[in-house]
C-alpha positions in Angstrom: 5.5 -27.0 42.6 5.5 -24.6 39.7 5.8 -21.2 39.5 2.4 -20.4 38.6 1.0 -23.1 41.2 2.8 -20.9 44.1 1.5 -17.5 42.2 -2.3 -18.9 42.7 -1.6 -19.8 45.9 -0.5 -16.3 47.5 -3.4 -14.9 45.0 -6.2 -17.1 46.9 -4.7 -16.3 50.6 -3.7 -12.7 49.8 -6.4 -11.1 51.9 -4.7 -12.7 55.0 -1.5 -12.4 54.0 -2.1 -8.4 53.5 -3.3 -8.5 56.7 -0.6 -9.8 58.3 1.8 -8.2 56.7 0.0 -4.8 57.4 -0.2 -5.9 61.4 3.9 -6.2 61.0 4.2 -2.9 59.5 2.1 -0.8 62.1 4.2 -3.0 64.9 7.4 -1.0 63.7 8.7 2.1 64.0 11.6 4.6 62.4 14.3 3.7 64.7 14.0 -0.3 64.4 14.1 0.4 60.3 16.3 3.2 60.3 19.5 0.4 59.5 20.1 -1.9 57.0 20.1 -4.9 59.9 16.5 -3.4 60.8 15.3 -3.6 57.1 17.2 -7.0 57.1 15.3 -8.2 60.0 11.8 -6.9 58.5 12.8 -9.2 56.0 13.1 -12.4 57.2 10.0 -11.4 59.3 7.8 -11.0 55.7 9.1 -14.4 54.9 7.7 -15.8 57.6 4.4 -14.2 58.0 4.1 -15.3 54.6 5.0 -18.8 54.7 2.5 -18.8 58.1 -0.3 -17.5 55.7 0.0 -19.6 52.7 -0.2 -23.6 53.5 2.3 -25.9 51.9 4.2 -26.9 49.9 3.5 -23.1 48.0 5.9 -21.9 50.7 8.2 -24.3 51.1 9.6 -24.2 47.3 8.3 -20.4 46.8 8.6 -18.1 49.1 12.1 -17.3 50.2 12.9 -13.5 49.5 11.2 -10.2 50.0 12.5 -7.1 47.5 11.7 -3.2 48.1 10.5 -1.2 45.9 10.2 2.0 48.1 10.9 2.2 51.5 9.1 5.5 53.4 10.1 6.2 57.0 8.2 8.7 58.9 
């Protein structure tokens, strides 16, 4: 699968991946992403909220990292 075939894919399930993602977010708080194994840990949990919200194979040769841009603790 190409690069642009796995970018149209997370474009046409965005609205449920942004929802889960969001869900994820609010289950958090400061203490559990306070460390680097907390962030870490939010990681890997992205990937696979992601890879449970877009169908295969986008996610399968695709999806396999999240980056921060910003990170805000309160």
């Amino acid at each position: 699968m190409t690069t642009a075939m796995v970018a149209d894919a997370l474009k046409q399930n965005m609205p449920i991946l942004r929802s889960r993602i969001l869900l994820l977010l609010a289950s958090k708080n400061a203490n559990e992403l306070g460390s680097a194994e907390g962030k870490t840990t939010l990681m890997g949990e992205l990937v696979a909220q992601a890879k449970e919200a877009v169908p295969e194979p986008a996610t399968q040769n695709g999806i396999d990292t999240v980056h921060f841009s910003a990170f805000v603790i309160h």
